[in-house]
NULOTOR-6018 format. One record per residue (C-alpha): residue number from 1; residue in three letters; z, x, y. Coordinates in steps of 0.05 Angstrom, whole numbers, plus 5000, padded with zeros to 4 digits. Each point is the difference from the previous one (the first is absolute). Example, Ala and Ser with C-alpha at 12.3 -4.5 7.8 and 13.67 -1.06 7.14 Angstrom:
# NULOTOR-6018
(1,'ala',(5156,5246,4910))
(2,'ser',(4987,5027,5069))
# end
This chain:
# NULOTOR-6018
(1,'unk',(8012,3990,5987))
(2,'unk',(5061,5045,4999))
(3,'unk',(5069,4973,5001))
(4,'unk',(5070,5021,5006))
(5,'unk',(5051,4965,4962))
(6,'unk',(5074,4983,5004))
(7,'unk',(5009,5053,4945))
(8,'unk',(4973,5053,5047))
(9,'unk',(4937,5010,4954))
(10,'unk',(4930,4986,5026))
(11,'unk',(4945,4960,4954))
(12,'unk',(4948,4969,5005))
(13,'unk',(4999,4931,5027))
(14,'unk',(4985,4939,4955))
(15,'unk',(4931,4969,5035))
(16,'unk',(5045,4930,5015))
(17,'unk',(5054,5034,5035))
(18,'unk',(4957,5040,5046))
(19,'unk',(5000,4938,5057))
(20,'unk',(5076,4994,4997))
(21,'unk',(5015,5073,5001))
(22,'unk',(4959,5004,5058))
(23,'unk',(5018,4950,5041))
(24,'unk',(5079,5010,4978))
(25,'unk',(4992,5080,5032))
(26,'unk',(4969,4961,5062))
(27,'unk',(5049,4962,5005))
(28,'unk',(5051,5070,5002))
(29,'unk',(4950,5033,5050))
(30,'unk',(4996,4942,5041))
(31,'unk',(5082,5002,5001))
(32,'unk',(4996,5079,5012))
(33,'unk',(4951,4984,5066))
(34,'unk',(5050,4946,5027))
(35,'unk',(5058,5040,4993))
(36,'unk',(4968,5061,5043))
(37,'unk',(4977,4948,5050))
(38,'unk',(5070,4953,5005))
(39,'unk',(5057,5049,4974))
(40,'unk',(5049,4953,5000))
(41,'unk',(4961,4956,4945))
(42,'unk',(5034,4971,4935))
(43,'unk',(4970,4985,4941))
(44,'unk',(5009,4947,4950))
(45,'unk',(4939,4986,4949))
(46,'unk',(4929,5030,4998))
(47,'unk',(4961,4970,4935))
(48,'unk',(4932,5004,4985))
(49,'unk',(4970,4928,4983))
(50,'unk',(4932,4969,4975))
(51,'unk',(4973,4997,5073))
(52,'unk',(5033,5078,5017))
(53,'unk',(5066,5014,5033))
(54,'unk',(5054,4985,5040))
(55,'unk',(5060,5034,5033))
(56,'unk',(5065,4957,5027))
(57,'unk',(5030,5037,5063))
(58,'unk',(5062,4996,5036))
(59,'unk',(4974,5028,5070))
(60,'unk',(5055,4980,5032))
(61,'unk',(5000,4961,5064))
(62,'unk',(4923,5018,5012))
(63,'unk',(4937,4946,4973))
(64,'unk',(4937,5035,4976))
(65,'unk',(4936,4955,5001))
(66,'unk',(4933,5009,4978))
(67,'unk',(4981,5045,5061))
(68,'unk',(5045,5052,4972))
(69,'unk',(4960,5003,4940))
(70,'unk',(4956,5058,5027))
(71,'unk',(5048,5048,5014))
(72,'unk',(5042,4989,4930))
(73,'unk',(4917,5005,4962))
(74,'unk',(4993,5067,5038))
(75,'unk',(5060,5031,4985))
(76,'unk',(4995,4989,4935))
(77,'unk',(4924,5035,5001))
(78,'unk',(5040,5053,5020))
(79,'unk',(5048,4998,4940))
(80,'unk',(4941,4996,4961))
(81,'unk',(4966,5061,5033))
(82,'unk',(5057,5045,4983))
(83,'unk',(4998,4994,4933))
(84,'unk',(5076,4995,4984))
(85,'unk',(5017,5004,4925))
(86,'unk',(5044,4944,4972))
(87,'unk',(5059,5022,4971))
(88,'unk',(5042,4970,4949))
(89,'unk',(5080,5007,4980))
(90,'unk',(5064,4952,4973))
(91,'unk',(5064,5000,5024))
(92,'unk',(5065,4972,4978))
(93,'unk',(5018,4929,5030))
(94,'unk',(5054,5033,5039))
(95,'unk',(4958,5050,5026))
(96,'unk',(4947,4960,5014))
(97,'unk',(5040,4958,5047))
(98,'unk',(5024,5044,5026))
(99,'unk',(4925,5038,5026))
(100,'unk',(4976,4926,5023))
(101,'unk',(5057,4983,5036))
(102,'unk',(5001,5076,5034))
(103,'unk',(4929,4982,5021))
(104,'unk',(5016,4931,5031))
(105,'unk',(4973,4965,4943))
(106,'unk',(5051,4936,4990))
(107,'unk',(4949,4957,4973))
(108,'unk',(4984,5051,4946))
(109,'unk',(5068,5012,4984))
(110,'unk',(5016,4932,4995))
(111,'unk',(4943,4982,4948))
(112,'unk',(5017,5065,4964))
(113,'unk',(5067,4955,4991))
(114,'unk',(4963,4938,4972))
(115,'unk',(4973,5047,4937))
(116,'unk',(5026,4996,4944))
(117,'unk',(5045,5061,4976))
(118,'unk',(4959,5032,4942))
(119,'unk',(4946,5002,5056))
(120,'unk',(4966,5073,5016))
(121,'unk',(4996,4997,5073))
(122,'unk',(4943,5057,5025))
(123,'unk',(4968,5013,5058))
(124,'unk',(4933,5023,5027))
(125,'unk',(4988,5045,5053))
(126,'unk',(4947,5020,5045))
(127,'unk',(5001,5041,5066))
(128,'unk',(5069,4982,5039))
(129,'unk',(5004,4924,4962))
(130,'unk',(5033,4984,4943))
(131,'unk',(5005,4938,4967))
(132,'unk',(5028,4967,4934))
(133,'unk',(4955,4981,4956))
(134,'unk',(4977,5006,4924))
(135,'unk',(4939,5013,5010))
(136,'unk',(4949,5014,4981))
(137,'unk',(4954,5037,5063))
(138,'unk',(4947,5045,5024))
(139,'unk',(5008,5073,4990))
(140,'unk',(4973,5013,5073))
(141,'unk',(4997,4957,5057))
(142,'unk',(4928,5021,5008))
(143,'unk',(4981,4961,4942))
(144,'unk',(5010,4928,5037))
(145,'unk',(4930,5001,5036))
(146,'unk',(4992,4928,5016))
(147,'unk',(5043,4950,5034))
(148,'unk',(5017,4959,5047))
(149,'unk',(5066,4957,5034))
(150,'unk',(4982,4934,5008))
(151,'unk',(5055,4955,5041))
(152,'unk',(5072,4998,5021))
(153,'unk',(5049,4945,4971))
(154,'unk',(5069,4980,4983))
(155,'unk',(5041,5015,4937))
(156,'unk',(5077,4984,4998))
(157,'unk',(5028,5050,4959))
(158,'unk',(5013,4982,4920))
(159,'unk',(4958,4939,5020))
(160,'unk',(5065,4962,5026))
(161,'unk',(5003,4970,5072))
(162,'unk',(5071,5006,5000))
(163,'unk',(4976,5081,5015))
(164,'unk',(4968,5037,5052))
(165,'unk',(4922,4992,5017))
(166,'unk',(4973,5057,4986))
(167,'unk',(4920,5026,5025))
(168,'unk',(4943,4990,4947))
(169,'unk',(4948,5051,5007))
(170,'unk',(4940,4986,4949))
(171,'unk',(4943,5041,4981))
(172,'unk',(4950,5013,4951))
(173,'unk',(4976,5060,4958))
(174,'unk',(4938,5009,4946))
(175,'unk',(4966,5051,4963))
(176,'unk',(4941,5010,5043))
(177,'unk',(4975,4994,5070))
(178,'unk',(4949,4952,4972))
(179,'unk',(5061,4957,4973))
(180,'unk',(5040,4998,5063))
(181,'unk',(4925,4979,5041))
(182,'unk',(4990,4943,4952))
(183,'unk',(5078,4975,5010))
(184,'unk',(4981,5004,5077))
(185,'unk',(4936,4960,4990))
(186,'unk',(5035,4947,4960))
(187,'unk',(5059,5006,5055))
(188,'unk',(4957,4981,5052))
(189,'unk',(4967,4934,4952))
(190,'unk',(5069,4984,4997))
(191,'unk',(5008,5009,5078))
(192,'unk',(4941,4953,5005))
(193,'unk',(5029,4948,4956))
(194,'unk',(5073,4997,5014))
(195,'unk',(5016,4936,5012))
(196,'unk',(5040,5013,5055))
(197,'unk',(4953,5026,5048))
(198,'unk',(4958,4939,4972))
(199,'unk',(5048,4954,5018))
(200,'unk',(5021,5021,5066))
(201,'unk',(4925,5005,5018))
(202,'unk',(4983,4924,4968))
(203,'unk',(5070,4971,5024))
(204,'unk',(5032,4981,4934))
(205,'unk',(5063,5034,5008))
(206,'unk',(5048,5038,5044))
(207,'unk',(5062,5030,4989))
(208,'unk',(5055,5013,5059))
(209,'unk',(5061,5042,4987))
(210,'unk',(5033,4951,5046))
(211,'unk',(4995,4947,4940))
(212,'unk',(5010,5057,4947))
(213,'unk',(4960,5045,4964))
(214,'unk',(4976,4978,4934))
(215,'unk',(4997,4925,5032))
(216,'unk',(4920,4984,5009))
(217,'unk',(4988,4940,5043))
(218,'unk',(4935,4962,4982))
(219,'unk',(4955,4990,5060))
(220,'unk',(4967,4928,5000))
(221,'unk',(4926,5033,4973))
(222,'unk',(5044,5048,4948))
(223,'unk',(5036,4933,4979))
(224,'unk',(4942,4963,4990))
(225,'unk',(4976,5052,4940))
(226,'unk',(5070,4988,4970))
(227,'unk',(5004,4925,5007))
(228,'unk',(4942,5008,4959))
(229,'unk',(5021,5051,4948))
(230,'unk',(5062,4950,4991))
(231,'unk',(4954,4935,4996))
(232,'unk',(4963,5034,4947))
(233,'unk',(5045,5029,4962))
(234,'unk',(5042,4925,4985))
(235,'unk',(4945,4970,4994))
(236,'unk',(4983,5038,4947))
(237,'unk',(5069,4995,4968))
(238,'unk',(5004,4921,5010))
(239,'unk',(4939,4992,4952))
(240,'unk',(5049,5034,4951))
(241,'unk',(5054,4960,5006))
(242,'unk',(5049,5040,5047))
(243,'unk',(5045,4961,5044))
(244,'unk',(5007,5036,5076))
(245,'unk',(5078,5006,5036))
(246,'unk',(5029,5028,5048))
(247,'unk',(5067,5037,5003))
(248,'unk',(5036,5033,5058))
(249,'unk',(4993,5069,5011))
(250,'unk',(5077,5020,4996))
(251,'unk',(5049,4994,4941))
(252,'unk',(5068,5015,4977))
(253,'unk',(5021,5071,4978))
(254,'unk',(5036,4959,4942))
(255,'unk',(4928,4970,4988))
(256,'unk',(4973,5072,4991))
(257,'unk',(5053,5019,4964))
(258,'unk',(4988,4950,4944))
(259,'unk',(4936,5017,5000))
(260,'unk',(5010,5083,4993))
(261,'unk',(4962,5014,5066))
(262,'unk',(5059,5012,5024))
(263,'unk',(5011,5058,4965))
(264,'unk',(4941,5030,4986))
(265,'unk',(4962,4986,5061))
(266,'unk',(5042,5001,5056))
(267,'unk',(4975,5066,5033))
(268,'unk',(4937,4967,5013))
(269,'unk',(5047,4933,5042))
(270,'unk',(5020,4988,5063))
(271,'unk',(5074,5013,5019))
(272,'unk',(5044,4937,4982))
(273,'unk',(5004,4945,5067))
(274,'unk',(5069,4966,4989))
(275,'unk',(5006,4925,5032))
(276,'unk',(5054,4967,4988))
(277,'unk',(5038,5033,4942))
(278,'unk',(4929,5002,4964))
(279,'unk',(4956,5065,4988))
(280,'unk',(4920,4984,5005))
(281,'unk',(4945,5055,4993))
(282,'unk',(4936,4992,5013))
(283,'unk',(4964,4985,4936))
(284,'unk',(4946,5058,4972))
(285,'unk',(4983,4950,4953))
(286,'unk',(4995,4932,4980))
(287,'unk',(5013,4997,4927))
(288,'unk',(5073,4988,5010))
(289,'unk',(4978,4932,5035))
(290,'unk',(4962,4975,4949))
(291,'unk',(5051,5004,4943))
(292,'unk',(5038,4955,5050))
(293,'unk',(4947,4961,4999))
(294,'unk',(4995,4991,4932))
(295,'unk',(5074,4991,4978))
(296,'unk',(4995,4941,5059))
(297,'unk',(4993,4947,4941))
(298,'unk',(5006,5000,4923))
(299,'unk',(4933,5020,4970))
(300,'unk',(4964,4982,4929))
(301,'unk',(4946,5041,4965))
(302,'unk',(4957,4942,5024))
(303,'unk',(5006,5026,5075))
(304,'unk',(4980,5076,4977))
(305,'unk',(4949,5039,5023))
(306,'unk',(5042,4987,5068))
(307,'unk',(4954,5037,5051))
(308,'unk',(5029,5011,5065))
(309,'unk',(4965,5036,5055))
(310,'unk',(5009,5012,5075))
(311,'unk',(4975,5041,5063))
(312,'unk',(5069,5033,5009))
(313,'unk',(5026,5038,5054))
(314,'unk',(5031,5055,4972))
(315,'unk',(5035,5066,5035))
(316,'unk',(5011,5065,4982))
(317,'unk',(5033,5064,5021))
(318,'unk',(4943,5046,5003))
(319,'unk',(5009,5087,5038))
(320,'unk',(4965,4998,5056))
(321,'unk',(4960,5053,4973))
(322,'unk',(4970,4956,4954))
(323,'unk',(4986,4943,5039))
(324,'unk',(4920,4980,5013))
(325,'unk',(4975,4950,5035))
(326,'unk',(4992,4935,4961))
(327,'unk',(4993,5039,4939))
(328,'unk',(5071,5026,4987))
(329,'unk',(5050,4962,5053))
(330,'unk',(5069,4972,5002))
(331,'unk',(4978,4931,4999))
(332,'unk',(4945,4974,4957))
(333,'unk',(4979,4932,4964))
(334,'unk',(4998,5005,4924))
(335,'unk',(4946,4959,4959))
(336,'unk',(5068,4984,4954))
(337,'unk',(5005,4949,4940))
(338,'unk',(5045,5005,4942))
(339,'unk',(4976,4963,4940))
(340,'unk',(5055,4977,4941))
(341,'unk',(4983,4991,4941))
(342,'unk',(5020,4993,4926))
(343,'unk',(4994,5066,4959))
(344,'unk',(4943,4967,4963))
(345,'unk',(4957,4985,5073))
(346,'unk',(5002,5066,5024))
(347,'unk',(4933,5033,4967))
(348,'unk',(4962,4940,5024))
(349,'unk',(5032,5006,5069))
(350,'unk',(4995,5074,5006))
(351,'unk',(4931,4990,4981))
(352,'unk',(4989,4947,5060))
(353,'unk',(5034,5043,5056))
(354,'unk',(4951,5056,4965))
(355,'unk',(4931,4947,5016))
(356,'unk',(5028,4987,5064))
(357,'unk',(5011,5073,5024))
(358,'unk',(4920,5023,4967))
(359,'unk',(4977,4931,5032))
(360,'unk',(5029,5022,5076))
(361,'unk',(4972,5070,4987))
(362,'unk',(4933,4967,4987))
(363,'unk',(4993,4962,5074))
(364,'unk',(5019,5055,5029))
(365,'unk',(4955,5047,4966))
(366,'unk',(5058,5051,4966))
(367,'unk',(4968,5040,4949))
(368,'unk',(5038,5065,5000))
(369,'unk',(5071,4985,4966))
(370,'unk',(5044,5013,4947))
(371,'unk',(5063,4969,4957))
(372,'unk',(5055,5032,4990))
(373,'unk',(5063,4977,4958))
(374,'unk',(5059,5028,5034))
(375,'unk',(5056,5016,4968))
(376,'unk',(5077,5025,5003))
(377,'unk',(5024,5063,4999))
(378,'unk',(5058,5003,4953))
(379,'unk',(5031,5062,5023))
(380,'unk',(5003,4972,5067))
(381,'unk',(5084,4961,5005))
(382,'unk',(4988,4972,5068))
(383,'unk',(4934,4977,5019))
(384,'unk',(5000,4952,4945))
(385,'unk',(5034,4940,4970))
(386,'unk',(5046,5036,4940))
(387,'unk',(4975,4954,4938))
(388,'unk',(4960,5040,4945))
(389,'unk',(4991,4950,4948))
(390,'unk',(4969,4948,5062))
(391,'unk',(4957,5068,5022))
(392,'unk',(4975,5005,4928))
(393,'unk',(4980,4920,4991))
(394,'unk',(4973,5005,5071))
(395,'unk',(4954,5057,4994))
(396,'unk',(4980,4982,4936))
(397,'unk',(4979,4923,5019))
(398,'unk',(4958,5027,5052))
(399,'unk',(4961,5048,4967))
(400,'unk',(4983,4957,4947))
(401,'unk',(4972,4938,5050))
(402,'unk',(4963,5054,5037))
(403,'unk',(4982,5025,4939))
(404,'unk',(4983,4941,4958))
(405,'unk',(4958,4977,5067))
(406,'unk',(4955,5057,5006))
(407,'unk',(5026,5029,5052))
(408,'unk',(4979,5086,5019))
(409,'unk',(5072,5027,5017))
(410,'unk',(5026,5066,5007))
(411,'unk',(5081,4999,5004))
(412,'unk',(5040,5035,5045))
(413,'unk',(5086,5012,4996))
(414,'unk',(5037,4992,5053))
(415,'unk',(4956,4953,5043))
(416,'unk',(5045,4932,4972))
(417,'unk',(5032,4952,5043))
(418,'unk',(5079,5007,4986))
(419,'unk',(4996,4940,4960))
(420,'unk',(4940,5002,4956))
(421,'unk',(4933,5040,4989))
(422,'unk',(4929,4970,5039))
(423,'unk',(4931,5000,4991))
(424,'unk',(4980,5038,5075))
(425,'unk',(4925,4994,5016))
(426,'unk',(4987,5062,5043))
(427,'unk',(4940,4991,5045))
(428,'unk',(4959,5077,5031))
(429,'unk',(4992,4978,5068))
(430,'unk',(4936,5032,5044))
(431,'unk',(5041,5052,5012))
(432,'unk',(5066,5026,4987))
(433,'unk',(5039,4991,4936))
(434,'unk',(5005,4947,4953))
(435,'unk',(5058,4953,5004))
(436,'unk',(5032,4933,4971))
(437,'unk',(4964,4938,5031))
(438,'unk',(5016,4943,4943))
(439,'unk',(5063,4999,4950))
(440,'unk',(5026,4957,4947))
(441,'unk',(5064,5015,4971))
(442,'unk',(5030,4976,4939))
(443,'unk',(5079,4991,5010))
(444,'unk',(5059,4975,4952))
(445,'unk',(5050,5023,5045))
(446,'unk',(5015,4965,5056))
(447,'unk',(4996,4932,4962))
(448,'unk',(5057,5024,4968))
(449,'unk',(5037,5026,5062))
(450,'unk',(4988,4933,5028))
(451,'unk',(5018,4963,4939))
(452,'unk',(4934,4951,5001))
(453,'unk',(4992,4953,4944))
(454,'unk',(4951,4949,4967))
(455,'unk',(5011,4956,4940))
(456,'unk',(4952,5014,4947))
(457,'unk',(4967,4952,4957))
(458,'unk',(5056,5006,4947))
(459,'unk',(5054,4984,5055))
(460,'unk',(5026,5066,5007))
(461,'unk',(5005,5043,5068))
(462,'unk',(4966,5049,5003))
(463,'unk',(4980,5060,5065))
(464,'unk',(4925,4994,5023))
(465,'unk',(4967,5063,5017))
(466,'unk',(4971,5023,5065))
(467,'unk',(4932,5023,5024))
(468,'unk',(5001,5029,5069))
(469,'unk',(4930,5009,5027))
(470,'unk',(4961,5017,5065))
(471,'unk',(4930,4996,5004))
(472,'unk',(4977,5021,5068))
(473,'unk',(5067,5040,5001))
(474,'unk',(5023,4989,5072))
(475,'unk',(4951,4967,5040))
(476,'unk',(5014,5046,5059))
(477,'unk',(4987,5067,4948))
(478,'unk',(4935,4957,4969))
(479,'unk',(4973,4987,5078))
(480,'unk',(5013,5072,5012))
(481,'unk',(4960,5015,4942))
(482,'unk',(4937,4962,5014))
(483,'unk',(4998,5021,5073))
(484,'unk',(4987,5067,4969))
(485,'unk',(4957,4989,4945))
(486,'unk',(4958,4964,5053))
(487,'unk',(5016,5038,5061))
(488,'unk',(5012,4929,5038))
(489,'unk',(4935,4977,4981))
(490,'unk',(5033,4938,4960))
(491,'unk',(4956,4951,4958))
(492,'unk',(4984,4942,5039))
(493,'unk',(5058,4948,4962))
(494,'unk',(5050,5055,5030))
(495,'unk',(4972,5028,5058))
(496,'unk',(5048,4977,5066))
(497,'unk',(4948,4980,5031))
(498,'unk',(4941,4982,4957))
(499,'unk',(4942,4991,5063))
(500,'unk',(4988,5008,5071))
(501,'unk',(4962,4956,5046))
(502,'unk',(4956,5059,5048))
(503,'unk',(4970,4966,5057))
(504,'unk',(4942,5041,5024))
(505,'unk',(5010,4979,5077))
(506,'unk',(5041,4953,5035))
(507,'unk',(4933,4946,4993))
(508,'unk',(5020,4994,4931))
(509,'unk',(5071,5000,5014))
(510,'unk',(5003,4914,4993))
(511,'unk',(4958,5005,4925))
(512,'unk',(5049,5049,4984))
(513,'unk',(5052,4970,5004))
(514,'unk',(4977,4937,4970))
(515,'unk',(4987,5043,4938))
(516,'unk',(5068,5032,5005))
(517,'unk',(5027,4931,4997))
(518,'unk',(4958,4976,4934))
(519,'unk',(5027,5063,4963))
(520,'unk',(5069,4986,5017))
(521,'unk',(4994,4935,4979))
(522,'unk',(4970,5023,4941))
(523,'unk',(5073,5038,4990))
(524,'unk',(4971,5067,5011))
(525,'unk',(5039,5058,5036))
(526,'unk',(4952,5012,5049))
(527,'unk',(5005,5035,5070))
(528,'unk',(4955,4979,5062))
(529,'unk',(4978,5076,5040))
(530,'unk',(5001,4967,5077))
(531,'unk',(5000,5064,5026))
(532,'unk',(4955,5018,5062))
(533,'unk',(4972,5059,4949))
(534,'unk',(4930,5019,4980))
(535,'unk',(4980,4979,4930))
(536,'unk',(4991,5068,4970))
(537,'unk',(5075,5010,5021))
(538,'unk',(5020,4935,4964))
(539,'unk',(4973,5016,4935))
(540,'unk',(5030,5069,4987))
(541,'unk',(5066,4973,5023))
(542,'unk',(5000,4946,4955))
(543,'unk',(4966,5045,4945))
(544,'unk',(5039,5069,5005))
(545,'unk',(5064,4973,5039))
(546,'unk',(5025,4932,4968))
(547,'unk',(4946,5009,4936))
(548,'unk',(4982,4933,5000))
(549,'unk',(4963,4976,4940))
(550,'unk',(4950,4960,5044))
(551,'unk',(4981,5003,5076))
(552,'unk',(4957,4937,5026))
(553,'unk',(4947,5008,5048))
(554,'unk',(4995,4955,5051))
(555,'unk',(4939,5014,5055))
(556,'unk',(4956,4953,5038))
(557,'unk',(4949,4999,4946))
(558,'unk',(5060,4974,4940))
(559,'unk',(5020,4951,5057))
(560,'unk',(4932,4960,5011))
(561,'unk',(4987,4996,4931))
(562,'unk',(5072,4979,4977))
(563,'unk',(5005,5057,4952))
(564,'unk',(5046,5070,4990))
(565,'unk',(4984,5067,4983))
(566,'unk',(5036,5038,4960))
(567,'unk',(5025,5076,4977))
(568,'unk',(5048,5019,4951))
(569,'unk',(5045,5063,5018))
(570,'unk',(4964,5041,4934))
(571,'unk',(4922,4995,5035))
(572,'unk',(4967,5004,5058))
(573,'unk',(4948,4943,4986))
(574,'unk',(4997,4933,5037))
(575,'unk',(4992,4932,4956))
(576,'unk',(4988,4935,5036))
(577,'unk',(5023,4938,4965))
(578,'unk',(5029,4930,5023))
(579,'unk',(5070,4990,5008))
(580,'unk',(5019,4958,4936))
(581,'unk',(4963,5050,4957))
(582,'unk',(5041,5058,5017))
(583,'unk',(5069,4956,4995))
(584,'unk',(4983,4981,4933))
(585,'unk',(4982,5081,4984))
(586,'unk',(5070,5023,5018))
(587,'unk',(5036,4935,4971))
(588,'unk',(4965,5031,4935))
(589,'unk',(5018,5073,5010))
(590,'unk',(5073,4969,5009))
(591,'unk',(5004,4964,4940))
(592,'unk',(4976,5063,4962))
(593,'unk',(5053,5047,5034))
(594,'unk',(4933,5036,5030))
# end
């Protein structure tokens, strides 16, 4: 594939760059076709990313939604069919602001600001658009043959919500038609599976921009799966020794301070509330808590491994373009614990928070996943805590445990926690991209910053070290994350509710219910179907609508010989069996996570 460069010569296109360069010339079509259709549009960025592209656009007092979509797609076809040549040329920094502020370009003229002086500052051109850019692009616009916009969002501009929202328009481009078909195939598995839809349709969840967007409420059948989840999870972590608290969801800005959030995180907070001559935020994370925790009392290297977990309520500042659903919100509940340790503990206790994430993978059948030690970038001055020799010990411990453990790792820079490096296990969901569902981060910082001690066995004081770890990550994102992996059909230990009593007629109403009764009482979540319905009805309601693991049948026939019949929501077939046996068949599937 031909290319033309920010040098004005034209080459041949290295085979990994073909995607981007495609998808980044999209992106400056797509911004040509707006401008023709809203002439009084602005624009800021326009990248190409892993998924495609993007453009941020000031349009002024008007909202575009995804019915405008259409018209933006076919004017673009139209770019395409006229087979404008891209043009390349640089321009002194003067100059250059000077051309995007003569063409009502403020945004562009503002970033051109933000570069650094040395900076070559070109443009590309194509038809009646121009836009900065180095490049590199198409030589014609003929030669972007398949693509698509996908959605409408919001974007402030330079990522700050102290600025204007801008419009998010997001498409994708590939090499072939074939490419762009299979992206549509897989977009509509992933329409099939979002949990949204899922959970709207099963009533786990709603969200009401009356109470806030990015602020899920749990419906009482969603909160039963994560009553669960939570149950589960501590349980798991009481066998290993970790002691459960609770800690309010606010603190001080002074306690965020001490512990560098503060500084480096405070983007992603909600605006200070002052009360009484004191400044709270809402916390994004709990860690800060837990050092107070600790420091409460003296400590000895008798009391370490301290492991201290909790559910917490944690809240953070998300765009609203970002938000979704239960999986990305405002407000979610973090599977937190912080162990502390003695430098000497923590290759043991690394290793146990390792067994404990490959165990929870195991009941819930996640096979496709990767680790990855995250690191620091040291170029970057503000993202991260400023202390090179503590980077170097750091990075270094953890790669050896890993290392030492037998642990498969590939390492990426720049993926670090502002205070330490972490082991990230990455999970490939059904569909989609992979992302971070279990942690454990190795910290010497904020012990430090918080100044916690213990007295060794020689009677000297010495600073334990911190493991932060999440195993199910949040347990909003991890219930997110099984309802599409199983499309709502949950195994029977987490389905909300686990059977449903189906009378046949209203002759075996009276057995049914008796029934109904012995399965509550057997602490089942079980639902009794009294409608006036027939029983064909009942079943693929139950089956397709609230994918119960298990319907019971309840006719005349079940009734005079004290017995049940019963389908599971994967067949069609019919088993008879007495009550006790079946109770004592799901008690099992229960206890096996099944």
């Amino acid at each position: 594939m031909k290319v033309l460069f920010n040098d004005g010569h034209v080459g041949e296109c290295p085979e990994e760059l073909e995607l981007e360069v495609l998808r980044h010339s999209a992106a400056h079509i797509m911004a040509q076709a707006v401008k023709r259709l809203y002439p009084e549009a602005h624009f800021a960025y326009g990248p190409a990313t892993d998924e495609g592209f993007y453009y941020d656009i000031d349009i002024g007092d008007r909202t575009l939604s995804n019915e405008d979509l259409p018209a933006v797609e076919a004017e673009m076809q139209k770019i395409v069919g006229e087979n404008l040549p891209f043009k390349v040329y640089c321009l002194p920094r003067t100059e250059a602001v000077r051309l995007m502020q003569e063409r009502g370009e403020k945004y562009k003229a503002e970033h051109i600001g933000d570069l650094p002086e040395e900076a070559v500052i070109t443009f590309y051109q194509q038809g009646e658009y121009i836009d900065m850019c180095i490049g590199p692009h198409l030589t014609y616009t003929k030669a972007l043959k398949s693509f698509k916009l996908t959605a409408v969002s919001g974007a402030y501009w330079k990522n700050n919500r102290e600025n204007k929202m801008l419009t998010r328009i997001n498409g994708v481009a590939f090499r072939t038609k074939e490419d762009l078909a299979e992206y549509e195939r897989q977009a509509e598995e992933a329409k099939a599976r979002d949990h949204r839809r899922i959970g709207k349709e099963m009533k786990l969840f709603m969200t009401d921009d009356l109470v806030g967007k990015g602020l899920p409420m749990f419906l009482p059948k969603g909160y039963a799966v994560w009553q669960q989840l939570e149950a589960y999870i501590k349980e798991k972590e009481r066998m290993l020794g970790y002691q459960h608290v609770m800690t309010p969801c606010v603190g001080t800005v002074g306690l965020y301070e001490t512990s560098g959030h503060w500084a480096h995180y405070k983007e992603n907070m909600f605006p200070v509330m002052e009360v009484e001559d004191e400044k709270f935020v809402l916390r994004p994370m709990n860690c800060p808590h837990h050092m107070m925790i600790y420091a409460n009392q003296r400590r000895s290297y008798r009391d370490l491994p301290l492991r201290i977990g909790e559910i917490a309520h944690d809240f953070r500042f998300e765009p609203s373009g970002t938000l979704k659903g239960i999986e990305r919100g405002r407000h979610f509940c973090q599977n937190d614990a912080h162990l502390f340790v003695t430098p000497e503990q923590i290759r043991d206790e690394v290793g146990r928070v390792v067994d404990l994430i490959f165990d929870v993978y195991k009941d819930f059948g996640i096979t496709d996943y990767r680790c990855v030690l995250s690191l620091r970038d040291p170029e970057d001055k503000v993202k991260y805590y400023q202390d090179d020799e503590m980077w170097t010990h750091a990075e270094s411990a953890l790669r050896a445990v890993l290392t030492e453990l037998g642990i498969q790792f590939s390492e990426e820079i720049g993926e670090a926690a502002f205070y330490g490096p972490k082991l990230d296990v990455n999970v490939k969901p059904a569909v989609g991209a992979e992302y971070t569902l279990s942690t454990c981060q190795l910290d010497f910082c904020l012990p430090e910053r918080f100044h916690l001690r213990y007295t060794d066995r020689d009677g000297t004081e010495k600073t334990p070290v911190v493991l932060h770890r999440a195993i199910l990550g949040s347990l909003d994102r991890f219930m997110a994350y099984l309802i599409e992996e199983t499309k709502g059909a949950f195994p029977v230990w987490l389905a909300p509710v686990q059977i449903k009593v189906l009378p046949v007629s209203e002759k075996s109403l009276d057995y049914a219910g008796k029934v109904y009764e012995e399965l509550q009482r057997a602490h089942f979540r079980v639902e009794l179907d009294e409608r006036n319905e027939k029983i064909g009805y009942k079943i693929r309601s139950a089956r397709q609508d609230d994918k119960v693991p298990y319907m019971v049948i309840v006719g005349e026939k079940e009734s005079e010989e004290g017995k049940i019949s019963v389908r599971d929501r994967a067949t069609d077939r019919t088993a008879t069996c007495l009550l006790e046996a079946f109770v004592e068949k799901v008690r099992e599937e229960i206890r096996n996570h099944r």
